[in-house]
C-alpha positions as CSV (number, residue, x, y, z in Angstrom):
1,X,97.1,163.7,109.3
2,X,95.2,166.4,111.1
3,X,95.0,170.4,109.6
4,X,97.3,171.1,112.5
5,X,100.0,168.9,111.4
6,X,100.2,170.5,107.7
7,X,101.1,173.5,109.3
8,X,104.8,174.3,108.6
9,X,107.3,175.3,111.5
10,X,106.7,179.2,111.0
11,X,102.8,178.8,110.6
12,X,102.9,177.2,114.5
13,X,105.1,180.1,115.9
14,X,103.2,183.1,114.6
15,X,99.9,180.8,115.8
16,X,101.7,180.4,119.1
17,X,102.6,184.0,119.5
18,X,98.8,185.6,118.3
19,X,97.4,182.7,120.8
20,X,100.0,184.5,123.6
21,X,98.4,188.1,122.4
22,X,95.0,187.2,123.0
23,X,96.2,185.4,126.3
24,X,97.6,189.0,127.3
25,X,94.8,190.4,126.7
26,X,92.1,189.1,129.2
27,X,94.8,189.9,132.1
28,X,96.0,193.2,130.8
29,X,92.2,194.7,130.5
30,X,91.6,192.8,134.3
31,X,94.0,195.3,136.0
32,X,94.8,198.2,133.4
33,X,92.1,200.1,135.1
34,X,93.5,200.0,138.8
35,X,95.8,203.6,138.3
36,X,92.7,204.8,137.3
37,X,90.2,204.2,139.6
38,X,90.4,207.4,141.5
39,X,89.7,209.6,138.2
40,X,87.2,207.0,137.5
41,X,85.3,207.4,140.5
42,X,85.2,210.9,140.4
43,X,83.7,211.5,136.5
44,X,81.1,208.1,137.6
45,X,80.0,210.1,140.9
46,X,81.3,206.9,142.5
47,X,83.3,205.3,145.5
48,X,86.9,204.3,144.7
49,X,86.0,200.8,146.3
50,X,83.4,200.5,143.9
51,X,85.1,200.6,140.7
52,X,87.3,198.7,142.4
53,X,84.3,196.0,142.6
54,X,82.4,196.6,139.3
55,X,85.6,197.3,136.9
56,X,87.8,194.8,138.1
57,X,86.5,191.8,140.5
58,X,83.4,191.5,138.5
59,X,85.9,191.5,135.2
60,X,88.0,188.8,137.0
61,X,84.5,186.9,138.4
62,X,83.5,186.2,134.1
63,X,86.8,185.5,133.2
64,X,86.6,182.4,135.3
65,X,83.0,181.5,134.3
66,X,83.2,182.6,130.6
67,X,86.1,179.8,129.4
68,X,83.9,176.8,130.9
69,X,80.4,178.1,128.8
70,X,82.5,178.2,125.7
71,X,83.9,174.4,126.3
72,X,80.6,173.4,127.4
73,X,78.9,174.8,124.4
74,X,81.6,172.7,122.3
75,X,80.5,169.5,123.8
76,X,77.6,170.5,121.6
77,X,79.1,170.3,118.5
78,X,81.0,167.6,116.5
79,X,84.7,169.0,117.0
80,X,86.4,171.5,119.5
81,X,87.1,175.0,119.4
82,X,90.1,176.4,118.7
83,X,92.0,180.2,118.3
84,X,92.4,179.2,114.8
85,X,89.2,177.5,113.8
86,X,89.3,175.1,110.7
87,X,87.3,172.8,109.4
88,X,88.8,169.1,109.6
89,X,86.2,167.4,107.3
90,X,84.3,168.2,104.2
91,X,82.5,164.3,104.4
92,X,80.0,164.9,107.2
93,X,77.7,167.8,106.2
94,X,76.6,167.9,109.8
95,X,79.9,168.4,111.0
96,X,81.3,170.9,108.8
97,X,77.9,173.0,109.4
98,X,78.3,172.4,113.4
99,X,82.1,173.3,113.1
100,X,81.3,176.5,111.1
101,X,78.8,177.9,113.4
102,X,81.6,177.2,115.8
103,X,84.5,178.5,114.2
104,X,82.0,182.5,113.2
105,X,81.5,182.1,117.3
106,X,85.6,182.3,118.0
107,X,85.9,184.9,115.0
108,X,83.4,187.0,116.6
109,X,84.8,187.3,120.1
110,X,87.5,190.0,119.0
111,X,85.0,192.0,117.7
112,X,82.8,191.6,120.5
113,X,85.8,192.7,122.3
114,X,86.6,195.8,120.3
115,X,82.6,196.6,120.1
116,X,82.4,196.4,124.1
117,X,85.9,198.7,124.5
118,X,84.6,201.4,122.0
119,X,81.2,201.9,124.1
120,X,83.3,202.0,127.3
121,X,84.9,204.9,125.6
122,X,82.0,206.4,124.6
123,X,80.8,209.3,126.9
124,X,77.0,208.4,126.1
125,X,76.9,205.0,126.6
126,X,79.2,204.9,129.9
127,X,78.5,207.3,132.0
128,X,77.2,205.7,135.5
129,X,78.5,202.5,137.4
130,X,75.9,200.5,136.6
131,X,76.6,200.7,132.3
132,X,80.6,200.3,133.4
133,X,79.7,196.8,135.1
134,X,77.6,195.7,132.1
135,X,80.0,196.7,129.3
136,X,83.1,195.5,131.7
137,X,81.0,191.8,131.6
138,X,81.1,191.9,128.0
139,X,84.7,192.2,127.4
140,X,85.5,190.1,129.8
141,X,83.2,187.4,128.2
142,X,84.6,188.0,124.7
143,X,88.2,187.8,125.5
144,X,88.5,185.4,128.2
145,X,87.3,182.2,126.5
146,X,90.8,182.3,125.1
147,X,92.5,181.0,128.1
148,X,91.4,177.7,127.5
149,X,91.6,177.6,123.8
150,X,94.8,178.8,123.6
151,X,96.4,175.7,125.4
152,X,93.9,173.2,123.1
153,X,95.2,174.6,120.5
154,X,99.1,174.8,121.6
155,X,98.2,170.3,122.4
156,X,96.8,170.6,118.2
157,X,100.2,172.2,117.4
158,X,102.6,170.2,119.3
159,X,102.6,166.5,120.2
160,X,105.1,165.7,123.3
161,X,107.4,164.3,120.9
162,X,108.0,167.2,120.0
163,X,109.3,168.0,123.0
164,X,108.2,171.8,122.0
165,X,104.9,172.0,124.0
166,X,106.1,172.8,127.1
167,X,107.9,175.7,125.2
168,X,104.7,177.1,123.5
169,X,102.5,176.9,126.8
170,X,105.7,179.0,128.2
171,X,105.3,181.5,125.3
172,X,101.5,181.3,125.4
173,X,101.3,181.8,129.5
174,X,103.7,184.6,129.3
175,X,101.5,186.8,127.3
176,X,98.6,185.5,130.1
177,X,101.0,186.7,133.4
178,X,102.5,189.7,131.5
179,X,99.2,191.6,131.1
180,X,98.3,191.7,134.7
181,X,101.8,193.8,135.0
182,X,101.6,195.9,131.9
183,X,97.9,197.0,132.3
184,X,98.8,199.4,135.3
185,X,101.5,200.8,133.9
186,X,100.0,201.8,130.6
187,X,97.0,203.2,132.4
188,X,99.7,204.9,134.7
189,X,101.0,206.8,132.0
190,X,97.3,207.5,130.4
191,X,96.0,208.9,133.9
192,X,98.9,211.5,133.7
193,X,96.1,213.0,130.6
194,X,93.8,214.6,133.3
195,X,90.7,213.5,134.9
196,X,89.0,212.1,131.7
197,X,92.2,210.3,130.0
198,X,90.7,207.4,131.4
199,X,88.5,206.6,128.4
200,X,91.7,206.7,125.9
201,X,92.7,203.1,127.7
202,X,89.7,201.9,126.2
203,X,90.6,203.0,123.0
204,X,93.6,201.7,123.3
205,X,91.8,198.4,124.0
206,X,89.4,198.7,121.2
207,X,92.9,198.9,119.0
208,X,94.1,196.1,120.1
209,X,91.1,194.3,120.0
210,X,90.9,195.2,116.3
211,X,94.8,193.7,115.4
212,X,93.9,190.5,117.2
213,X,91.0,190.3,115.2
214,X,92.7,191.2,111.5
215,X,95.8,188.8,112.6
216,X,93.1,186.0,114.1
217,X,91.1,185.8,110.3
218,X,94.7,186.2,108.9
219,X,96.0,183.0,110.2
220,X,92.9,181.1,110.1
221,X,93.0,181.6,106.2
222,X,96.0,179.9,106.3
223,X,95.0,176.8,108.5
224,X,92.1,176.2,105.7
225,X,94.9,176.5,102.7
226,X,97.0,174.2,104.7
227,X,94.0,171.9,104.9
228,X,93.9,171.6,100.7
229,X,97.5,170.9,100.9
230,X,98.0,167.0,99.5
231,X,100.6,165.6,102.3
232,X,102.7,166.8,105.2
233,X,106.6,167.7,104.4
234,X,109.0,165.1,105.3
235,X,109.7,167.4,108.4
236,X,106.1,167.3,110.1
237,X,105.9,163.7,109.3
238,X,108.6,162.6,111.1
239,X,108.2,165.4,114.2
240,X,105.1,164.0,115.5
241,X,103.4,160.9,113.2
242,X,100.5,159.4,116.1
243,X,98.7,155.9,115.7
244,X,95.0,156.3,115.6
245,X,93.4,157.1,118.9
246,X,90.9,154.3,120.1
247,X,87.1,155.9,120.1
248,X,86.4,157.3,123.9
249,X,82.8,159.2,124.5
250,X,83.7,162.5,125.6
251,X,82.1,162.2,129.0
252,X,84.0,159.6,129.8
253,X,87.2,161.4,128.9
254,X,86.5,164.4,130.5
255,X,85.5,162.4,134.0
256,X,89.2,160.9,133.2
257,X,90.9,164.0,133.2
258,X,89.2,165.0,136.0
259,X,90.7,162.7,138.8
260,X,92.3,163.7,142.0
261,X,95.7,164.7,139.9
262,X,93.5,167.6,138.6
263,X,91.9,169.3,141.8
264,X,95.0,169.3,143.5
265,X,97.3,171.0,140.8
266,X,94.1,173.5,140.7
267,X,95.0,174.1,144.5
268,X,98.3,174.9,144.1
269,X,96.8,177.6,140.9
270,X,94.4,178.8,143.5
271,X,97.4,179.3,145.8
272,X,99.1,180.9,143.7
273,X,96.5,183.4,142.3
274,X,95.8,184.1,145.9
275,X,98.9,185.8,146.4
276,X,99.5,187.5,143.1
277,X,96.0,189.2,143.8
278,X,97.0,190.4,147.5
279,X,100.0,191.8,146.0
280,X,98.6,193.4,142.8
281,X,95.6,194.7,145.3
282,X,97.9,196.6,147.5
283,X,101.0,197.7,145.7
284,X,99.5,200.5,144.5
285,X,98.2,201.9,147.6
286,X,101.6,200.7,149.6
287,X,104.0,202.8,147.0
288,X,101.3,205.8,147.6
289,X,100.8,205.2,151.6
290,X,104.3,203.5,152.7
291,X,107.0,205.7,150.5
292,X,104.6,208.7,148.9
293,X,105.3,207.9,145.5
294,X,102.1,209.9,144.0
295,X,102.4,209.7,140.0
296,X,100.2,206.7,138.4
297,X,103.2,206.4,136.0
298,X,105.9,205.6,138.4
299,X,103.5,203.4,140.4
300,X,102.3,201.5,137.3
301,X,106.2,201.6,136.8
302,X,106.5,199.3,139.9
303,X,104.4,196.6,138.2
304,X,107.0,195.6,135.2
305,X,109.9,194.2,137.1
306,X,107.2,191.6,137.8
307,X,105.9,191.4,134.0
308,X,109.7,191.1,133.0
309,X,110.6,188.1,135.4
310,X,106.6,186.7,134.6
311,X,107.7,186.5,131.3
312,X,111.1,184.9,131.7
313,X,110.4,182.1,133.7
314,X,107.1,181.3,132.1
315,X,109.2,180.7,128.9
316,X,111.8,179.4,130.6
317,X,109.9,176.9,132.7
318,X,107.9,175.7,129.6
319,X,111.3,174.8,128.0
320,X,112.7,173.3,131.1
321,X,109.8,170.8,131.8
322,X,110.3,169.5,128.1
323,X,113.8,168.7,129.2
324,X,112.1,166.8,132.3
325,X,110.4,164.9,130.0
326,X,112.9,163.5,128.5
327,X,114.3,159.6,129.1
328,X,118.0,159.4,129.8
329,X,118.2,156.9,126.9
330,X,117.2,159.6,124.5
331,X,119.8,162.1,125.5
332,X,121.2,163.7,122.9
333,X,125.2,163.6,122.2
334,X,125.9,167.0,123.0
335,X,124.3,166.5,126.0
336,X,126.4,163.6,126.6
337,X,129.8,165.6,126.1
338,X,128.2,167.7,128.6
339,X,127.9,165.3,130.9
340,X,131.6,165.4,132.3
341,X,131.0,168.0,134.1
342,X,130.2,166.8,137.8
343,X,126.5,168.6,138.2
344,X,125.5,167.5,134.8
345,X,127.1,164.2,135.3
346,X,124.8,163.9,138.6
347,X,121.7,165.4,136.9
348,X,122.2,162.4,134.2
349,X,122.2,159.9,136.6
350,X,118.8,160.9,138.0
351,X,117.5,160.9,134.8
352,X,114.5,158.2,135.1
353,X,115.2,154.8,132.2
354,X,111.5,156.1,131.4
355,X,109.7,159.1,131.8
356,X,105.8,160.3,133.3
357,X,104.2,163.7,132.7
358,X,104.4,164.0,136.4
359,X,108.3,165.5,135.8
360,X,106.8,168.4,134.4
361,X,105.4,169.3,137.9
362,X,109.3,169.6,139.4
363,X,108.9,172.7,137.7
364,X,105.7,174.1,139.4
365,X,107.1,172.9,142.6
366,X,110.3,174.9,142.3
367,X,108.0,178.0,142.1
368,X,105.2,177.0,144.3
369,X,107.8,176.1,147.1
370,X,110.8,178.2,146.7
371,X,110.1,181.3,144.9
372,X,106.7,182.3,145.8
373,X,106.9,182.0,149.9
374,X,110.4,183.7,149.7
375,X,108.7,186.8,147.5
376,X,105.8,187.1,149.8
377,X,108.0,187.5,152.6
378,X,110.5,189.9,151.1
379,X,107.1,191.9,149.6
380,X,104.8,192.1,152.7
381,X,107.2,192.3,155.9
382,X,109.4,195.8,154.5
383,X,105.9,197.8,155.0
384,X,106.3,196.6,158.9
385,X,109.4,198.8,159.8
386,X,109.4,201.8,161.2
387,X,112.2,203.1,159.7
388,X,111.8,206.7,157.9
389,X,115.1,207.6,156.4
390,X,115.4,207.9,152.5
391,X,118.5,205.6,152.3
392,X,116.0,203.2,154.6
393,X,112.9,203.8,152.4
394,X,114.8,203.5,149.2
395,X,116.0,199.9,150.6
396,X,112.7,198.7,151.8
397,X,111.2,199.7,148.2
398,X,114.2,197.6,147.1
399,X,113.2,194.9,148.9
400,X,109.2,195.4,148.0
401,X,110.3,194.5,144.1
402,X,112.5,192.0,144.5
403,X,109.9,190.2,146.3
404,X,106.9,191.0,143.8
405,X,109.2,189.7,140.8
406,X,110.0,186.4,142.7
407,X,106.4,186.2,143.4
408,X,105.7,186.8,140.0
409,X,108.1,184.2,138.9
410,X,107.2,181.8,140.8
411,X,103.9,182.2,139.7
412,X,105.0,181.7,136.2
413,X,106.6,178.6,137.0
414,X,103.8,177.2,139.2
415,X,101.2,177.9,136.2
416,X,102.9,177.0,133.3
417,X,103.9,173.7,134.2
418,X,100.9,172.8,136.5
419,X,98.8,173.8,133.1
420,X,101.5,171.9,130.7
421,X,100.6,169.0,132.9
422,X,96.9,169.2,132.4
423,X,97.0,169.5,129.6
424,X,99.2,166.7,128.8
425,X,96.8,164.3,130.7
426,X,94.1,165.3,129.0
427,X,92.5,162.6,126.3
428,X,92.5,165.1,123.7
429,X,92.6,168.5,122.5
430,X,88.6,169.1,123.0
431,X,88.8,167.3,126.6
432,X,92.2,169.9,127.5
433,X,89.7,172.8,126.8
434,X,87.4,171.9,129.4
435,X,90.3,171.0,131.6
436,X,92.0,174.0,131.6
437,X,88.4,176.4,131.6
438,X,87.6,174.7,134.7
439,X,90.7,175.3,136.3
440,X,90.5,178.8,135.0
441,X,87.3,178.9,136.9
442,X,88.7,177.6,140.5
443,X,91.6,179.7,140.1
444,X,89.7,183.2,139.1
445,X,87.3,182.4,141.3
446,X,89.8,182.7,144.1
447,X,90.8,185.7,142.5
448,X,87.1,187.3,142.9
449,X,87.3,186.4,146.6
450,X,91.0,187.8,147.2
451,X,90.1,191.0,145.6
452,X,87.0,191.5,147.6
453,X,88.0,190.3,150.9
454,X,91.7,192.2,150.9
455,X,90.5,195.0,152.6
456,X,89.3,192.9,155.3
457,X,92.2,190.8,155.7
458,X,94.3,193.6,155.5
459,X,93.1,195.6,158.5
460,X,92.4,192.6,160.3
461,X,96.1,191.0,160.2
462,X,98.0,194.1,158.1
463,X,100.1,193.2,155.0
464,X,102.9,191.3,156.7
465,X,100.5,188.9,158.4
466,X,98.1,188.2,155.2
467,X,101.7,188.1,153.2
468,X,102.3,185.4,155.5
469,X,99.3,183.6,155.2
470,X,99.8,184.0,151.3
471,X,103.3,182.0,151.6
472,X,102.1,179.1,154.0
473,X,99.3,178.8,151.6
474,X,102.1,178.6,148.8
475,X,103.6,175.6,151.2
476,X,100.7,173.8,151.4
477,X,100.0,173.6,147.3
478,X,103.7,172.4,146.9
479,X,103.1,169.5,149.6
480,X,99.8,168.8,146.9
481,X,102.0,169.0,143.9
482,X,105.1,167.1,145.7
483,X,101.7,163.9,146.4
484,X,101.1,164.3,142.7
485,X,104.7,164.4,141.2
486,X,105.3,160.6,143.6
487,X,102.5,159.1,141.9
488,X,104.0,159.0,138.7
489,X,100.1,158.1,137.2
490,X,100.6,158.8,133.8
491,X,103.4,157.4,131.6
492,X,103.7,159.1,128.5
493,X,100.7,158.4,125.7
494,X,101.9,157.4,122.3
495,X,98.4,159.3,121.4
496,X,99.8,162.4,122.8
C-alpha cells in the first residue's frame, strides 16, 4: 500500500485541514491589500489604480502561472509533488534522490513566503512601486503552487470509495474561497492604524507564513514514520484496498485528462471567477460611493457574509456530490427507513442502478445556474435606484449582501464540484496536479483580465449592466456543465 494509505483517520484530517490553510492563503494575501490601497498609494508616491495593478492583478496573474511550472517541473522527476512530501521508495536511488530534491522544493515555499512578506514589511526594501511588484511576484509564486497540490494530495488521501473526497476538496476549497473574503476585512481593521499600518498586514502574513511552515515539516515527519510502519490497520485496509494500476506514460495520461470534459468545466470556473472579481472589484468603492460607508473596517466587514456562505456550501457541496456518487444498490439502511418519506422516496428512485463521476457536476450546476445569476442580479441592479432615504439605503445594502453571499455560494458550489470532478478523472494523483494547475491558470487568468478591464466595463455599461453580463455568462457555463453531466463519460475507476 502506498504512504498515504498508512495514514490513520486523524493523520488525513489535520493533513486536510493544513492543506485548506495554505489554500487560504494564496486568496487571502490576493485581496487583503484592497482596504489599503489608498494609504498605500499615498506612502509609495503612487496612483490608487496602480497598486491596484502591481499589488493585486499582477499577484492574481502568477497565481495562475505559478501552479502549472511547479507540475511541469514534476514531470521531471520520478514521483509527484505533494503538501506533504514523502518518499515512497528506498529501492531506486534515483528516485528517492529526484523525490528529495522535490519534496526541500515544497518545504521551502513557506519560507519563501514568510521571507517575501517580511521584506514587504520592511521600510528599506519596499519603498517604491516598482520593489512592491517584485516582492508581491514572489509571494505569490511561493504560496500559490498549493492550489494544485492540495487537491493531488486530497486524490492520495481519499479513494472514491471512500466516499470522503468530495468532503476534503469541500474542506480544502473553503479555505481557498474564504481568503478572498477575510483578507479585506483584516486589512480593514489594520488600515484603521494610520497611514503606515499598512506594513503590519505583512507581518501578519510573514506569521502566518511561519505556522504553515512549522505545521507543514510537522506533518510531513509523520507521513515518513507512517512510511516505516509494517502494514495498514484493519480500518485503512478495508476503506480503500485498489488493484494495481496498469503502467500509462504520463503524456499520455495527461492528454487523457485533458479532453473536451476538461475545457468546458474550466469555462464554467472562468465564469464563475469572472463574476466574483467584478464584485470583489467594486464592493468596496460601491459601500464608499452608493451608501457613504467610509471606515475600511466596516467595508472589509461587508466581505464575510460572503466568506461565511463560501465556506458553507464549499463544505457542504463537497459532501453532497459524494452522496451523488453513490448507486442506489449501495444505499445504506438508514437511508432506506428514510425513504418513506415522499421527497426522499422520489430522490431514491432517480438514483441511477450505477453511477459516473459526471453526478458530481449536479452540484456545480446548481450554483453555476441558480445561485450565481440570481446573486449577480440582487448585487449589481440595487446601485441603479434612485432612491435616497435611509430606510431605502439600508434595504438596497440589504439587498447588495444577500446577493454577494449567493454569489459567493454559488461559487463555492460551482468550484468545488467542477474541481472534485477533475480531479476524479484524472489517471492519477501526479496527472490531477497538472489538471487542476491548468485550470488554475484559465481561471486566474480570467481573473487578471476582470480586474484590469472593470473600470472600463464599468463606465461603459455601469454595474447593473456588467452585473448582467456576469449572470448570462453564469448561464452559458451551466448549459457547458449541463453537455458534460449528459455524457456520463466516465464510469467510476476501480483504480480511483
Amino acid at each position: 500500500m502506498a504512504v498515504y494509505d498508512r495514514l490513520s483517520a486523524s493523520e488525513r484530517r489535520m493533513a486536510v485541514a493544513l492543506a485548506a490553510l495554505f489554500g487560504f492563503l494564496g486568496p487571502f494575501t490576493s485581496t487583503s491589500v484592497l482596504p489599503l490601497a489608498q494609504s498605500m498609494a499615498l506612502t509609495l508616491e503612487a496612483t490608487e489604480q496602480d497598486v491596484r495593478t502591481y499589488a493585486v492583478a499582477l499577484f492574481v496573474a502568477v497565481m495562475g502561472v505559478a501552479p502549472l511550472l511547479l507540475a511541469a517541473a514534476s514531470m521531471a522527476l520520478p514521483a509527484s509533488l505533494f503538501v506533504f512530501p514523502v518518499t515512497t521508495t528506498r529501492r531506486d536511488s534515483r528516485r528517492s534522490k529526484a523525490q528529495a530534491t522535490g519534496s526541500a522544493a515544497v518545504l521551502f515555499l513557506p519560507v519563501l513566503y514568510m521571507l517575501a512578506s517580511v521584506l514587504l514589511a520592511s521600510e528599506a526594501t519596499t519603498s517604491s512601486i516598482a520593489a512592491l511588484a517584485v516582492l508581491r511576484c514572489i509571494q505569490s509564486l511561493a504560496i500559490s503552487p498549493f492550489l494544485s497540490l492540495g487537491a493531488s494530495t486530497i486524490r492520495q488521501l481519499y479513494c472514491v470509495k471512500s466516499e470522503a473526497r468530495g468532503a476534503a476538496l469541500g474542506c480544502f476549497y473553503a479555505g481557498a474561497v474564504a481568503g478572498p473574503t477575510v483578507g479585506p476585512f483584516v486589512a480593514g481593521c489594520i488600515g484603521l492604524g494610520g497611514i503606515q499600518a499598512w506594513r503590519s498586514l505583512f507581518w501578519l502574513q510573514a506569521a502566518l507564513g511561519l505556522f504553515a511552515s512549522v505545521m507543514q515539516i510537522g506533518l510531513t515527519v509523520r507521513c515518513q514514520r507512517a512510511e516505516n510502519r509494517s502494514e495498514a490497520t484493519e480500518e485503512q485496509r478495508s476503506e480503500c484496498q485498489l488493484p494495481e494500476k496498469p503502467v500509462q506514460s504520463r503524456t499520455a495520461a495527461v492528454r487523457h485528462a485533458l479532453g473536451w470534459s476538461f475545457w468546458l468545466v474550466t469555462l464554467s470556473s472562468c465564469a464563475s471567477m469572472f463574476g466574483l472579481f467584478l464584485a470583489f472589484n467594486t464592493l468596496t468603492q460601491l459601500v464608499r460611493n452608493r451608501f457613504d460607508i467610509g471606515n475600511s473596517a466596516a467595508v472589509g466587514a461587508l466581505f464575510l457574509p460572503g466568506g461565511a456562505s463560501s465556506i458553507v456550501c464549499s463544505v457542504l457541496s463537497g459532501a453532497w456530490s459524494d452522496k451523488l456518487l453513490r448507486p442506489k444498490h449501495e444505499m445504506a439502511p438508514r437511508e432506506e427507513w428514510r425513504s418513506a418519506h415522499a421527497w426522499t422516496r422520489f430522490a431514491s428512485a432517480c438514483r441511477p442502478a450505477s453511477s459516473t463521476y459526471e453526478r458530481r457536476l449536479i452540484v456545480a450546476i446548481t450554483g453555476a445556474g441558480v445561485m450565481q445569476p440570481v446573486g449577480l442580479f440582487l448585487y449589481g441592479w440595487p446601485s441603479h435606484s434612485a432612491c435616497k432615504t435611509d430606510a431605502c439605503q439600508g434595504g438596497l445594502l440589504l439587498l447588495t449582501e444577500v446577493g454577494f453571499c449567493l454569489l459567493c455560494g454559488g461559487v463555492s458550489m460551482t468550484l468545488t464540484a467542477g474541481n472534485a470532478y477533475l480531479v476524479d478523472i484524472a489517471g492519477s494523483a501526479s496527472v490531477a496536479q497538472r489538471v487542476i494547475a491548468l485550470n488554475n491558470l484559465f481561471r486566474y487568468a480570467l481573473a487578471v483580465a476582470a480586474s484590469a478591464g472593470t473600470a472600463t466595463l464599468l463606465r461603459t455599461l455601469g454595474l447593473s449592466l456588467s452585473s448582467t453580463v456576469a449572470a448570462l455568462a453564469s448561464l452559458v457555463s451551466m448549459t457547458a456543465l449541463v453537455v458534460v453531466a449528459s455524457q456520463k463519460r466516465h464510469a467510476i475507476s476501480m483504480y480511483s
